[in-house]
C-alpha positions in Angstrom: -7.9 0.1 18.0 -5.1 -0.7 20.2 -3.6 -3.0 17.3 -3.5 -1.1 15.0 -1.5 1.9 17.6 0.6 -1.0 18.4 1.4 -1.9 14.8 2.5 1.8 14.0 4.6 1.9 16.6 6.7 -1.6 15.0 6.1 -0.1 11.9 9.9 1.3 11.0 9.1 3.5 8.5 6.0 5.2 11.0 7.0 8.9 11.6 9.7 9.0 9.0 8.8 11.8 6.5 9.6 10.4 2.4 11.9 13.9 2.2 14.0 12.3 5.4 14.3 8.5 3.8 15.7 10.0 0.4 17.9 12.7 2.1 19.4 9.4 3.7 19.7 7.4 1.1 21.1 10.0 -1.5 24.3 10.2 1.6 24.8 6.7 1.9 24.4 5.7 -1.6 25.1 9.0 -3.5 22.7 9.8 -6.3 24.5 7.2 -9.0 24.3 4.5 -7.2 20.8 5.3 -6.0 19.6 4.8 -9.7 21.3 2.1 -10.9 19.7 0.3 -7.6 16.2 1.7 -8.3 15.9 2.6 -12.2 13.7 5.9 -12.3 14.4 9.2 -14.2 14.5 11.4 -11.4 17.2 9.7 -9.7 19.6 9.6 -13.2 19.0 12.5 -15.2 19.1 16.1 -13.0 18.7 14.6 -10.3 17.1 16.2 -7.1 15.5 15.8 -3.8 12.2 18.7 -5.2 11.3 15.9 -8.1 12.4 12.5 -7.1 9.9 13.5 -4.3 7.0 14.6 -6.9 7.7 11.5 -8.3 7.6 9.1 -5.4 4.5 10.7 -3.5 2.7 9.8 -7.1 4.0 6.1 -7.9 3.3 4.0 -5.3 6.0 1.0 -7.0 8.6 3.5 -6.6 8.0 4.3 -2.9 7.9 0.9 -1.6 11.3 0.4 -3.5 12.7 3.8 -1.8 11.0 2.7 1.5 12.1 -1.0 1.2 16.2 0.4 0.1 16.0 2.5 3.6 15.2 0.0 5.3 17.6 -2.3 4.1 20.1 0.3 4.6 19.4 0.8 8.4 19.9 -2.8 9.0 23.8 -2.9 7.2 
């Protein structure tokens, strides 16, 4: 059991809610530049927070992109 506590803890994205990671990445990237990085509809046509979020909590290739951009934005 301890490895798997331990392994959260390492784990960046541990603790960080999905509404938090695009809230970021919507102010560094801006909205336009968020979908030409990851092409989905809710981040180039109306975008918002409400149904990029519907959409990501639903596709799980979508999240790991968002999850994998943050990241890669916390380490620039």
């Amino acid at each position: 059991m301890t490895g798997n506590i331990e392994q959260q803890q390492n784990n960046p994205l541990h603790g960080v809610k999905l509404a938090d990671i695009l809230e970021h990445l919507v102010k560094v990237y801006g909205w336009e530049e968020l979908g030409q990085r990851i092409n989905i509809r809710s981040f180039n046509y109306d975008p918002s927070i409400n149904s990029s979020l519907k959409f990501l909590r639903r596709t799980p290739w979508a999240r790991d992109k968002v999850e994998q951009l943050y990241l890669k934005s916390l380490n620039k």
